[in-house]
VMD Tcl script that builds the backbone (N, CA, C; Angstrom):
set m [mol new atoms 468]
animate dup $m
set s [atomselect $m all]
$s set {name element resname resid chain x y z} {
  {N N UNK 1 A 0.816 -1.189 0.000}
  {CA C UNK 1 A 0.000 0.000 0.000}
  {C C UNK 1 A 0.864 1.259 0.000}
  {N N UNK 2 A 1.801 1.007 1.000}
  {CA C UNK 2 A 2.539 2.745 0.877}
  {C C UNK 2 A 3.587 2.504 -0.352}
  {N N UNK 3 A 3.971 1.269 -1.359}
  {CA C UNK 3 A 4.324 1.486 -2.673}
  {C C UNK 3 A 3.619 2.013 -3.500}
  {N N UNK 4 A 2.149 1.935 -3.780}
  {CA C UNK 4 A 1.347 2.350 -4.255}
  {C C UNK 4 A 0.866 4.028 -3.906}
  {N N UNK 5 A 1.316 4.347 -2.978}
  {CA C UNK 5 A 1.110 6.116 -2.518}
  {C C UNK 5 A 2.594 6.877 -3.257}
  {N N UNK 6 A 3.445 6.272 -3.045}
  {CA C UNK 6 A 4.738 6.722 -3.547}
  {C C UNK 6 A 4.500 7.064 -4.666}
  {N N UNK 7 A 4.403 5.587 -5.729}
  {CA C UNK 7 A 3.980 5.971 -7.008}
  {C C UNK 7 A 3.213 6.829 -7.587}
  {N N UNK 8 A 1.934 6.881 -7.005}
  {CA C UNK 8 A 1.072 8.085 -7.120}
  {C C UNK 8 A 1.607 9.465 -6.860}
  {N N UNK 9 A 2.242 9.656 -5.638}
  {CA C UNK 9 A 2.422 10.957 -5.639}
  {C C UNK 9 A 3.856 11.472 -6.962}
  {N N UNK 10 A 4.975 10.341 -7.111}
  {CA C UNK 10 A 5.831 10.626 -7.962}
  {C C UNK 10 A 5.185 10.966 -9.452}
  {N N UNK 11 A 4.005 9.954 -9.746}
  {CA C UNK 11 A 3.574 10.243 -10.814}
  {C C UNK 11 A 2.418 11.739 -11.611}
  {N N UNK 12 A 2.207 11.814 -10.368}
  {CA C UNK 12 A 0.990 12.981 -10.107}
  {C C UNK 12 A 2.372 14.355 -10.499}
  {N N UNK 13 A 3.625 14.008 -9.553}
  {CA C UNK 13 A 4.387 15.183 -9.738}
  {C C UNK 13 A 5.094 15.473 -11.071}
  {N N UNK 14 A 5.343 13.870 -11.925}
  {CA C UNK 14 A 5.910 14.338 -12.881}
  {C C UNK 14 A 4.459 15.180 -14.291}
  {N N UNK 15 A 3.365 14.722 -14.096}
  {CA C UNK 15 A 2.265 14.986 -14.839}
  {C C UNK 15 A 1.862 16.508 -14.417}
  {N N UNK 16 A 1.819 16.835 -13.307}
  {CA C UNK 16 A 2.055 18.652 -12.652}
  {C C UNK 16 A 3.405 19.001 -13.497}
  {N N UNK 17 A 4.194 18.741 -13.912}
  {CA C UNK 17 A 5.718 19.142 -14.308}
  {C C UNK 17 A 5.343 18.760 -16.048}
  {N N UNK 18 A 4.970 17.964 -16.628}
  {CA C UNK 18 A 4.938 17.850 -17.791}
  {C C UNK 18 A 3.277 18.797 -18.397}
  {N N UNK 19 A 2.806 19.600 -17.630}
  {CA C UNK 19 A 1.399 20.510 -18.323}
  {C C UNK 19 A 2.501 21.488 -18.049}
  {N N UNK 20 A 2.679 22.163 -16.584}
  {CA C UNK 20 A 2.692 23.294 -16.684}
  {C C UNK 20 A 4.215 23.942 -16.971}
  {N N UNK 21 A 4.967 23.093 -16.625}
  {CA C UNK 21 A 6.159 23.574 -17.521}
  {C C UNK 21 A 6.117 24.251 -19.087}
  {N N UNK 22 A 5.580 23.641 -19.748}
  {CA C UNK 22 A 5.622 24.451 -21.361}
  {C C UNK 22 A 4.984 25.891 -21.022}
  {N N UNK 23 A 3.747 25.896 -20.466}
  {CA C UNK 23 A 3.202 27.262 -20.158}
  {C C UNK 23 A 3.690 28.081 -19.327}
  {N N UNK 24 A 5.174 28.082 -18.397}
  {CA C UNK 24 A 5.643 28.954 -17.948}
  {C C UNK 24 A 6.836 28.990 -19.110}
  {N N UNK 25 A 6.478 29.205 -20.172}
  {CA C UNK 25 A 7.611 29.648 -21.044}
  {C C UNK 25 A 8.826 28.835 -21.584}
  {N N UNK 26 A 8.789 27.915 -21.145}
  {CA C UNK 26 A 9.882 26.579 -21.265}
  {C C UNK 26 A 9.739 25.964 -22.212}
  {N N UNK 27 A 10.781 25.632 -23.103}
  {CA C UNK 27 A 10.394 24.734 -24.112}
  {C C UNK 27 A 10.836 23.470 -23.912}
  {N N UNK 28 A 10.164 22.895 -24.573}
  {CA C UNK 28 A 10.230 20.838 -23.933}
  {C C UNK 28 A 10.606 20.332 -25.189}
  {N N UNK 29 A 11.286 19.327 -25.376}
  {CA C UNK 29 A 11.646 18.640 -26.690}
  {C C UNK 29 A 10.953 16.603 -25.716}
  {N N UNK 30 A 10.619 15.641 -26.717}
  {CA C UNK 30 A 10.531 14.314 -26.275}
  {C C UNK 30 A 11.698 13.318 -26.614}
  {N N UNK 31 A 11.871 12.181 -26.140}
  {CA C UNK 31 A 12.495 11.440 -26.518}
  {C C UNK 31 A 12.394 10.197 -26.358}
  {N N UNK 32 A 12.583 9.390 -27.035}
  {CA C UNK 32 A 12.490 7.709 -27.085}
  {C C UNK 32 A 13.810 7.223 -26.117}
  {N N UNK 33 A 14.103 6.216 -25.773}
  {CA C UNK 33 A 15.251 5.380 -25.382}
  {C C UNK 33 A 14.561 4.102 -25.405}
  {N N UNK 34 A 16.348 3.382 -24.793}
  {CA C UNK 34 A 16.193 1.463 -25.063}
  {C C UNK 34 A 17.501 1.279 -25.158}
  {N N UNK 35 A 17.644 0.017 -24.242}
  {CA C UNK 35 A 19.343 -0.227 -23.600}
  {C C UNK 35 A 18.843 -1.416 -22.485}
  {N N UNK 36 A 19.662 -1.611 -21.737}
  {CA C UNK 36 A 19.587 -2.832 -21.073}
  {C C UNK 36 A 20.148 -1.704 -19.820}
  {N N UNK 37 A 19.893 -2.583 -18.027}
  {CA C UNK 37 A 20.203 -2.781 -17.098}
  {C C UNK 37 A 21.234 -3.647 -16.310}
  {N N UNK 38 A 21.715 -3.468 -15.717}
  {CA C UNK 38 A 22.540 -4.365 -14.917}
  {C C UNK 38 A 22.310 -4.379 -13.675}
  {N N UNK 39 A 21.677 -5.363 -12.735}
  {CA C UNK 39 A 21.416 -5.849 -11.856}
  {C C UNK 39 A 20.353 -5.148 -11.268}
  {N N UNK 40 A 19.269 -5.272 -11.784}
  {CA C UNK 40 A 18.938 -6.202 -12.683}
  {C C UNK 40 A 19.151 -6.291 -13.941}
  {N N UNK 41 A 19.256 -7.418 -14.404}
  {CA C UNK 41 A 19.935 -7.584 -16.079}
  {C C UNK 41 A 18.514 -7.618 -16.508}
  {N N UNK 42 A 18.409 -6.424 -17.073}
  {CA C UNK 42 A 17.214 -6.500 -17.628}
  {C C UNK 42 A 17.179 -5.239 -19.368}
  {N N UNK 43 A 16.185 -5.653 -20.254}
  {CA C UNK 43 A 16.098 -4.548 -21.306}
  {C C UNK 43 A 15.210 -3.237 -20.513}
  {N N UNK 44 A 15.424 -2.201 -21.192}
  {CA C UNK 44 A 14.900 -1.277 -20.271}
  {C C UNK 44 A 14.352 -0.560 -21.786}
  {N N UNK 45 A 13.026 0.378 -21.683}
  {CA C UNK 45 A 12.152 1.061 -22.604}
  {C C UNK 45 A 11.688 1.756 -22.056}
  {N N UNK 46 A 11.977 3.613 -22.601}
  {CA C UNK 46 A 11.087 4.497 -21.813}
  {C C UNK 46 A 10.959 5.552 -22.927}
  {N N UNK 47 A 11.025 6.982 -21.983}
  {CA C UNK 47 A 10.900 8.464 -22.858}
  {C C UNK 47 A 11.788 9.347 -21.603}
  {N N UNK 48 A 11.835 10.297 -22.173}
  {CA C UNK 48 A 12.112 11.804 -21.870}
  {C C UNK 48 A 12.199 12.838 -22.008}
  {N N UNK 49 A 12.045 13.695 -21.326}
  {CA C UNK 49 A 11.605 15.097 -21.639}
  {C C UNK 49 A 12.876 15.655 -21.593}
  {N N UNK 50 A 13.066 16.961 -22.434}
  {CA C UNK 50 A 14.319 17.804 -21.896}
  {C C UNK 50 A 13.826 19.487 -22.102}
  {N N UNK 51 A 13.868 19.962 -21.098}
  {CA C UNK 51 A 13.230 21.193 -20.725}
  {C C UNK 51 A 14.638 22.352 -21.273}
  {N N UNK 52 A 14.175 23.590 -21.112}
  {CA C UNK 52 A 15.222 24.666 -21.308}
  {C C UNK 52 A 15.879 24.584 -20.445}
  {N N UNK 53 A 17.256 25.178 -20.636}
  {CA C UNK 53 A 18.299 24.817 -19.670}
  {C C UNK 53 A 18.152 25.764 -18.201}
  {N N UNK 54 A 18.165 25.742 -17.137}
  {CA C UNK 54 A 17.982 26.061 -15.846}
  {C C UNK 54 A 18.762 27.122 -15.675}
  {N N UNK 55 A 19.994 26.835 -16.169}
  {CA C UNK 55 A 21.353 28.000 -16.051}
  {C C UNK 55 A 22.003 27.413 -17.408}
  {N N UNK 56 A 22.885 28.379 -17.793}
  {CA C UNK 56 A 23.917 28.402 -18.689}
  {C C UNK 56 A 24.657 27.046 -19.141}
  {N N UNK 57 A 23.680 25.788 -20.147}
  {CA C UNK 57 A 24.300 24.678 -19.890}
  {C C UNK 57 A 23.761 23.840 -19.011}
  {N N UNK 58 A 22.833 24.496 -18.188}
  {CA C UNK 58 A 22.586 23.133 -17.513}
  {C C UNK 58 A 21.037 22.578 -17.543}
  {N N UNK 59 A 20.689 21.254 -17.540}
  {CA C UNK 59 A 19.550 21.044 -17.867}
  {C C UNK 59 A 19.201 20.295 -16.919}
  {N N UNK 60 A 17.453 20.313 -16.626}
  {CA C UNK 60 A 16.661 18.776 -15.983}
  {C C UNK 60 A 16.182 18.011 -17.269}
  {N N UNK 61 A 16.443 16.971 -16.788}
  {CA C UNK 61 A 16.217 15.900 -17.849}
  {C C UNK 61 A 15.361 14.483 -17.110}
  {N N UNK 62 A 14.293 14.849 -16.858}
  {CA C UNK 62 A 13.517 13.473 -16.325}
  {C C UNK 62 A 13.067 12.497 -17.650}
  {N N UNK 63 A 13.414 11.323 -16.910}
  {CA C UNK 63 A 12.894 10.127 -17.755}
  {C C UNK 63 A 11.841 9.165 -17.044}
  {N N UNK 64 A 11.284 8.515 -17.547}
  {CA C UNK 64 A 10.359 7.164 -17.360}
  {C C UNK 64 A 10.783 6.270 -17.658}
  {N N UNK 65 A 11.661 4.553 -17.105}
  {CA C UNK 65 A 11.636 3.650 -17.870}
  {C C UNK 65 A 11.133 2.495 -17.212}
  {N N UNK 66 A 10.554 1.261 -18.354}
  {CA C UNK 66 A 10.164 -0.200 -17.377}
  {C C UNK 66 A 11.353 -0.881 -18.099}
  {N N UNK 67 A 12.002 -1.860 -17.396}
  {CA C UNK 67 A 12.268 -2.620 -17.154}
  {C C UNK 67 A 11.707 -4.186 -17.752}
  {N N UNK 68 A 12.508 -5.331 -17.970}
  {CA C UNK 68 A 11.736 -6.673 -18.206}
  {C C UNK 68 A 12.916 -7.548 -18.224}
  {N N UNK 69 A 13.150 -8.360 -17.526}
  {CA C UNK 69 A 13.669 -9.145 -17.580}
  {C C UNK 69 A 14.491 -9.621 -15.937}
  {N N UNK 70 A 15.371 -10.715 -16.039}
  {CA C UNK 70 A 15.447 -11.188 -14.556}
  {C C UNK 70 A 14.487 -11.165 -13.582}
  {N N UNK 71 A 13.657 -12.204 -14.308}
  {CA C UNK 71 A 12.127 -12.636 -13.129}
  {C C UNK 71 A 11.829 -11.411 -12.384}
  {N N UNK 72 A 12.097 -10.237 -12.471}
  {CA C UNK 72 A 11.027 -8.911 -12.178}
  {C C UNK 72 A 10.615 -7.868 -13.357}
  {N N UNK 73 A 9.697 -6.965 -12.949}
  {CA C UNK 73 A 9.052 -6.084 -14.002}
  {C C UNK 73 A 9.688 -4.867 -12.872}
  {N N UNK 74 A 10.144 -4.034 -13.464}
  {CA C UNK 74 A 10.746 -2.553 -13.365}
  {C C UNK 74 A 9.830 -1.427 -13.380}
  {N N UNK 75 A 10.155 -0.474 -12.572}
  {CA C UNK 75 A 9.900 1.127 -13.470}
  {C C UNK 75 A 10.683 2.158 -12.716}
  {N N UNK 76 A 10.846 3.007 -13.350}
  {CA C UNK 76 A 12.230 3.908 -12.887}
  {C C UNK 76 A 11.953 5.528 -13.481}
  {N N UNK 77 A 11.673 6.332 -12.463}
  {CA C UNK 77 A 11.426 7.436 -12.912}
  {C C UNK 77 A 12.810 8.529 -11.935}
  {N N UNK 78 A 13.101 9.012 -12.931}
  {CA C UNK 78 A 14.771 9.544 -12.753}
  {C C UNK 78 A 14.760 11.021 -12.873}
  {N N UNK 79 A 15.315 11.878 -11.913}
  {CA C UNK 79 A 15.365 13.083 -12.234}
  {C C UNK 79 A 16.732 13.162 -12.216}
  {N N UNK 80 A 17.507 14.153 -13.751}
  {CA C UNK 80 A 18.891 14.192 -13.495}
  {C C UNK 80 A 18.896 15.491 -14.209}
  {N N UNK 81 A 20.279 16.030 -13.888}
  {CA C UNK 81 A 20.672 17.739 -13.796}
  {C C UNK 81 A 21.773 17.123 -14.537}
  {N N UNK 82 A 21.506 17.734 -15.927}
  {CA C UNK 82 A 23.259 17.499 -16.737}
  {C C UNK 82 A 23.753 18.611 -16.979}
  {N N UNK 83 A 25.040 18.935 -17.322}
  {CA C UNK 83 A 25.984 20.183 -17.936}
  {C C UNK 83 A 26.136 19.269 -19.166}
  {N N UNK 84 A 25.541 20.215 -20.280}
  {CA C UNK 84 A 26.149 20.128 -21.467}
  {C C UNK 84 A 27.532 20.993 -21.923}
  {N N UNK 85 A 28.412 19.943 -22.113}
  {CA C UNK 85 A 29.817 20.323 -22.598}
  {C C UNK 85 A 29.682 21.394 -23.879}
  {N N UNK 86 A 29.999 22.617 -24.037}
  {CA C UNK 86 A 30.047 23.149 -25.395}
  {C C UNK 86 A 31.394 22.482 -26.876}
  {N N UNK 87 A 31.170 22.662 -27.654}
  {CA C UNK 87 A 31.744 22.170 -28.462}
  {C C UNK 87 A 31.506 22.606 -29.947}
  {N N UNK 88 A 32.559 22.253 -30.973}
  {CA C UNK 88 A 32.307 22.933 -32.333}
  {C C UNK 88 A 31.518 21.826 -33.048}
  {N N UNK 89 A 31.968 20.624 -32.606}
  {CA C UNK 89 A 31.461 19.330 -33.773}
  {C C UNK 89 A 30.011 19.229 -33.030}
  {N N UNK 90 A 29.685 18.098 -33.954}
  {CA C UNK 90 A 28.194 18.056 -33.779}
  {C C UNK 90 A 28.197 16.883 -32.773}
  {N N UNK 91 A 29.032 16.320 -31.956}
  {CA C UNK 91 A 29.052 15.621 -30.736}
  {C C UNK 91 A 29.211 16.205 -29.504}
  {N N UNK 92 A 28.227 16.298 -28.636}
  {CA C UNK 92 A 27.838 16.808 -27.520}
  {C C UNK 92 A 28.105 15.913 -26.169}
  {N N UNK 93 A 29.060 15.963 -25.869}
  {CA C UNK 93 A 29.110 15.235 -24.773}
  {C C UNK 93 A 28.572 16.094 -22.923}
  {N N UNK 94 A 27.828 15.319 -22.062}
  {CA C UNK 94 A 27.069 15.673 -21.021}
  {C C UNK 94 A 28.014 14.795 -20.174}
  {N N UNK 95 A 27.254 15.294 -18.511}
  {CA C UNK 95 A 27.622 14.916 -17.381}
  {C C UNK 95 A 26.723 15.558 -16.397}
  {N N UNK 96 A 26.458 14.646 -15.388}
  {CA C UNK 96 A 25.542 14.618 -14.622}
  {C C UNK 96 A 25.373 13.966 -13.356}
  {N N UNK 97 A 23.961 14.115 -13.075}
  {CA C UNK 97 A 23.501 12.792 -12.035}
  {C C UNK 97 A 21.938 13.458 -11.689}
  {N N UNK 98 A 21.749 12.452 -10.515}
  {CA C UNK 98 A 20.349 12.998 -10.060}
  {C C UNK 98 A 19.651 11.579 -9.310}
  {N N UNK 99 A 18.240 11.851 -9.391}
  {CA C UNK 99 A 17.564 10.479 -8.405}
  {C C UNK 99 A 16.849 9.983 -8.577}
  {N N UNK 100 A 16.627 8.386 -8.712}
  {CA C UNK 100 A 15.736 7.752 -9.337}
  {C C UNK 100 A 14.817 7.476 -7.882}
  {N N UNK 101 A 13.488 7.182 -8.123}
  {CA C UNK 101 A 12.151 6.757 -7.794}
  {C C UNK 101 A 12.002 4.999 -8.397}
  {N N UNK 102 A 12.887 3.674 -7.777}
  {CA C UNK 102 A 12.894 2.207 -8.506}
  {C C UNK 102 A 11.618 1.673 -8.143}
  {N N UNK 103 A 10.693 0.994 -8.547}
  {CA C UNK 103 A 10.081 0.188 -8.294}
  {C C UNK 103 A 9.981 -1.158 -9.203}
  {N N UNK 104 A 10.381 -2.106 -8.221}
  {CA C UNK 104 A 10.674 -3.463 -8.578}
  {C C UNK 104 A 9.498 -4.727 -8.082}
  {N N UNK 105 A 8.585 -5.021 -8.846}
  {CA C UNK 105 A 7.962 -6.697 -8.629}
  {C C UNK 105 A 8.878 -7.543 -9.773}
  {N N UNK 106 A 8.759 -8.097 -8.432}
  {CA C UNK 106 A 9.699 -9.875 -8.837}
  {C C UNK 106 A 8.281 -10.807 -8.792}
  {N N UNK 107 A 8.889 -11.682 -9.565}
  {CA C UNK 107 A 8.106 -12.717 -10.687}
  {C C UNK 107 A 7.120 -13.453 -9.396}
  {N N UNK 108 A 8.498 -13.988 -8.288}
  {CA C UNK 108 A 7.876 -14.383 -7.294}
  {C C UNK 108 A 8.022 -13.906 -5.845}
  {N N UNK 109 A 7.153 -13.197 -5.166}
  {CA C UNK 109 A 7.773 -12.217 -4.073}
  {C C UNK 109 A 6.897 -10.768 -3.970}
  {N N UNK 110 A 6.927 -10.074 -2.738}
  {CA C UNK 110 A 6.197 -8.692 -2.776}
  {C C UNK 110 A 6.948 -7.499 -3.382}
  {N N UNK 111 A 6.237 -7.080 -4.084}
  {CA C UNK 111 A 6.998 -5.534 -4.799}
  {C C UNK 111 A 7.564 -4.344 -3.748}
  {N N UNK 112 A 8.352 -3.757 -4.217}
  {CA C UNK 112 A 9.160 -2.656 -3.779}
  {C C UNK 112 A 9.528 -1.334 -4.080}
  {N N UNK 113 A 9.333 -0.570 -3.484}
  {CA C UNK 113 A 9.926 1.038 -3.904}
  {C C UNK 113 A 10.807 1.455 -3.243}
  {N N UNK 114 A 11.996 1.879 -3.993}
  {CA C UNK 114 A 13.223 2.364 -3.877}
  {C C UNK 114 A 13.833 3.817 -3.787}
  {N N UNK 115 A 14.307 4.552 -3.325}
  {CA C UNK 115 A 15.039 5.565 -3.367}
  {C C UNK 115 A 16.504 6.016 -3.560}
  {N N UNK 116 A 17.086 6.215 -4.957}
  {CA C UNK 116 A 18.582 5.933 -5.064}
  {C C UNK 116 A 19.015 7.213 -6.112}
  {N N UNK 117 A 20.579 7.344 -5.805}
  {CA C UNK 117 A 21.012 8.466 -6.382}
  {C C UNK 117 A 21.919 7.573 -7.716}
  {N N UNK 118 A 22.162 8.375 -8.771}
  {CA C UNK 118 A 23.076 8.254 -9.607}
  {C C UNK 118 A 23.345 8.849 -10.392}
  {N N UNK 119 A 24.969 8.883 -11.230}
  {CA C UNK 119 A 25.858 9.488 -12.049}
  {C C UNK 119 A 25.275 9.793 -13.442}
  {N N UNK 120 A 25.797 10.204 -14.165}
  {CA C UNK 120 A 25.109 10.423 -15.417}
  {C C UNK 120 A 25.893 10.473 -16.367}
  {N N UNK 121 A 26.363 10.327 -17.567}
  {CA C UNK 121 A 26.945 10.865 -18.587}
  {C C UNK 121 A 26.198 10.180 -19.883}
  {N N UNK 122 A 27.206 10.940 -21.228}
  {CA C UNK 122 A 26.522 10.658 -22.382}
  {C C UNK 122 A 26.691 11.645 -23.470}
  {N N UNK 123 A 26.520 11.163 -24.562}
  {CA C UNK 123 A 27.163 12.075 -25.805}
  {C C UNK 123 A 25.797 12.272 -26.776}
  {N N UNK 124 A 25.202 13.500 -26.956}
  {CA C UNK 124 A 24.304 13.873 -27.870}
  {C C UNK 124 A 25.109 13.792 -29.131}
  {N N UNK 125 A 24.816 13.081 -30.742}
  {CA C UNK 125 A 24.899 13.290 -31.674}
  {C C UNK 125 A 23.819 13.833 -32.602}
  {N N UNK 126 A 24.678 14.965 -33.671}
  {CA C UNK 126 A 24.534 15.661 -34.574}
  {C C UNK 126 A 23.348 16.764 -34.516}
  {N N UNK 127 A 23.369 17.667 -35.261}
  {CA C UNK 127 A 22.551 19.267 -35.401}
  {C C UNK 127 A 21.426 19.321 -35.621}
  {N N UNK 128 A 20.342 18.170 -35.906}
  {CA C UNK 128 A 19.764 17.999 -36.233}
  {C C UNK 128 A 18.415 18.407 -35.900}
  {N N UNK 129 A 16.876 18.561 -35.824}
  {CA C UNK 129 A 15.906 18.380 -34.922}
  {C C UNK 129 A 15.532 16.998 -34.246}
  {N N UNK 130 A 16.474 16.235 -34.279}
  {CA C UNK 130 A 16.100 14.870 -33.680}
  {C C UNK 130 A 17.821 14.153 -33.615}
  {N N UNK 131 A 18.487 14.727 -32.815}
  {CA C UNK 131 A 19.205 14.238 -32.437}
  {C C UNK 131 A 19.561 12.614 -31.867}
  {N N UNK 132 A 20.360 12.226 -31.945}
  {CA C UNK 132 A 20.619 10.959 -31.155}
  {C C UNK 132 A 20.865 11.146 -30.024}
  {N N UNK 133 A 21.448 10.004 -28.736}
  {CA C UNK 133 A 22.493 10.031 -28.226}
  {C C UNK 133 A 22.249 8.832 -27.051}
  {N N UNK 134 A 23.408 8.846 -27.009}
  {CA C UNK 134 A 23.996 7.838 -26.018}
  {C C UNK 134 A 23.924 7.921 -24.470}
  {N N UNK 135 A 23.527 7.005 -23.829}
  {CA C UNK 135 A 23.755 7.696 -21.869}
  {C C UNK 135 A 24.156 6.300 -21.334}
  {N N UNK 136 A 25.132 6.755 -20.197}
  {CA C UNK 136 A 25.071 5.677 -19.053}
  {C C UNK 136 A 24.813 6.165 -18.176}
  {N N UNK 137 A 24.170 5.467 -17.073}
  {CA C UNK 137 A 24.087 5.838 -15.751}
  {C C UNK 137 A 24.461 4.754 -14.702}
  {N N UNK 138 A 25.170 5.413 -13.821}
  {CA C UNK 138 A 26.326 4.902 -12.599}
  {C C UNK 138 A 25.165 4.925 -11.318}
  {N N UNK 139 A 24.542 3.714 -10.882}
  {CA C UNK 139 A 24.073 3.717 -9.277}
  {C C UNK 139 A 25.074 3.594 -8.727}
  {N N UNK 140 A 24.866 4.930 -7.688}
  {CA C UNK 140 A 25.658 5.396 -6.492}
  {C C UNK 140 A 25.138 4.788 -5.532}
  {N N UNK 141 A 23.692 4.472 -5.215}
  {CA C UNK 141 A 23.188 3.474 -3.782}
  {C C UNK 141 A 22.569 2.474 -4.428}
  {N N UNK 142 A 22.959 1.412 -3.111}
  {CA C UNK 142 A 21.882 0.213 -3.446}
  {C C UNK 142 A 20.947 0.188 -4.038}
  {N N UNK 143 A 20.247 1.270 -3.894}
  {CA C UNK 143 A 18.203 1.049 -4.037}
  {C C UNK 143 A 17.969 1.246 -5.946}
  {N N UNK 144 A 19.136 1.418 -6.323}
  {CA C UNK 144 A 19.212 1.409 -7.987}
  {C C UNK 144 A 19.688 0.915 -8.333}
  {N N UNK 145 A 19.472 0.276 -10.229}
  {CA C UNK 145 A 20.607 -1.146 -10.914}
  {C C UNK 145 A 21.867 -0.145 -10.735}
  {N N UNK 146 A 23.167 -1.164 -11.258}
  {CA C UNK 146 A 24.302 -0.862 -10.468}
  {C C UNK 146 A 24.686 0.069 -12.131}
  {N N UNK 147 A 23.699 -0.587 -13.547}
  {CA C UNK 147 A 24.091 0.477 -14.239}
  {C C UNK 147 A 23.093 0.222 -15.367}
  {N N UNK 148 A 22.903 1.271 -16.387}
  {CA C UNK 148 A 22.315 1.619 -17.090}
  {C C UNK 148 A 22.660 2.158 -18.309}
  {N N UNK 149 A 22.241 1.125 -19.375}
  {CA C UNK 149 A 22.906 2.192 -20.663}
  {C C UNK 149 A 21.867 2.347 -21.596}
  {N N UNK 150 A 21.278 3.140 -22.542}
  {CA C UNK 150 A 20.701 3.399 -23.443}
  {C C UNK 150 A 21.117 4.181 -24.398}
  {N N UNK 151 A 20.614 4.018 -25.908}
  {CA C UNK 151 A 20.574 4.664 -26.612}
  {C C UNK 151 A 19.149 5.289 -27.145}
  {N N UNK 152 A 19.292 6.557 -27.688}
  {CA C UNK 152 A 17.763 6.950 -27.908}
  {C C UNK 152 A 17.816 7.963 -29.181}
  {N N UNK 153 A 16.453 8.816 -29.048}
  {CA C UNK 153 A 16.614 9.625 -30.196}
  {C C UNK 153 A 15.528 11.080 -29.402}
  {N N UNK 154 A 15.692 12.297 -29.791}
  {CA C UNK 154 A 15.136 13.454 -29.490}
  {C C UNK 154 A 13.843 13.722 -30.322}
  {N N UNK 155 A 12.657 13.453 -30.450}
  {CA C UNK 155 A 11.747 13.826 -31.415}
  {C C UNK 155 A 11.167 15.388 -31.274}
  {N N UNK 156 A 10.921 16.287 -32.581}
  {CA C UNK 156 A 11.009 17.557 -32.650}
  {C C UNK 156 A 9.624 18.093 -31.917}
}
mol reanalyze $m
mol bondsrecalc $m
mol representation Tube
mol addrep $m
């Protein structure tokens, strides 16, 4: 029951954050991802938003992802603060971190909600309106997989 309040209130907050953000002037871009987990070894499928930058370079970047695989079902909602590196080429490399919201049911066993911090990095490719790019993410505490990689794409 109090997994189920967590979720709600995390989800209620990112849905308050995804209306009224654009209408205080912010512009939002979406994005696809898909990559695998490590411990749990699992494929991972989500989205993300990337809002105007906060300061000079720096951005919030929340994502949504589930999880599937190693006899549990996943979901992982992540808030992370990156510095985008400036640069001339059209490879953008970031750095970061921030905090995931885990919730884990196993195949056999009671479900769980987690609270964990982690690292961030990752390289945006090319100029495009739909950029690529690459991310890993480093769990810093237990209560998150120990790592995370995806690749994705920016839709306009």
């Amino acid at each position: 029951m109090r997994s189920r309040t967590r979720i709600l209130a995390v989800s209620t907050a990112l849905l308050f954050f995804a209306v009224f953000a654009p209408s205080a002037g912010a512009t939002t871009t979406w994005g696809l991802r898909a990559g695998f987990s490590s411990h749990p070894d699992q494929f991972i499928v989500g989205g993300q938003a990337d809002f105007s930058p906060v300061a000079k370079n720096l951005y919030i970047m929340p994502s949504a992802l589930a999880g599937f695989g190693d006899n549990a079902f996943t979901l992982s909602f992540d808030g992370d603060l990156q510095y985008r590196f400036v640069t001339k080429s059209s490879v953008h490399p970031y750095a970061g971190g921030g905090f995931s919201l885990y919730w884990v049911n196993p195949d056999n066993g009671e479900s769980d909600t987690n609270f964990g911090a982690n690292l961030d990095g990752g390289i945006f490719f090319g100029k495009s309106a739909r950029p690529m790019f690459v991310d890993v993410k480093a769990g810093i505490t237990d209560e998150v997989p120990d790592w995370k990689f995806a690749f994705g794409i920016m839709l306009p």
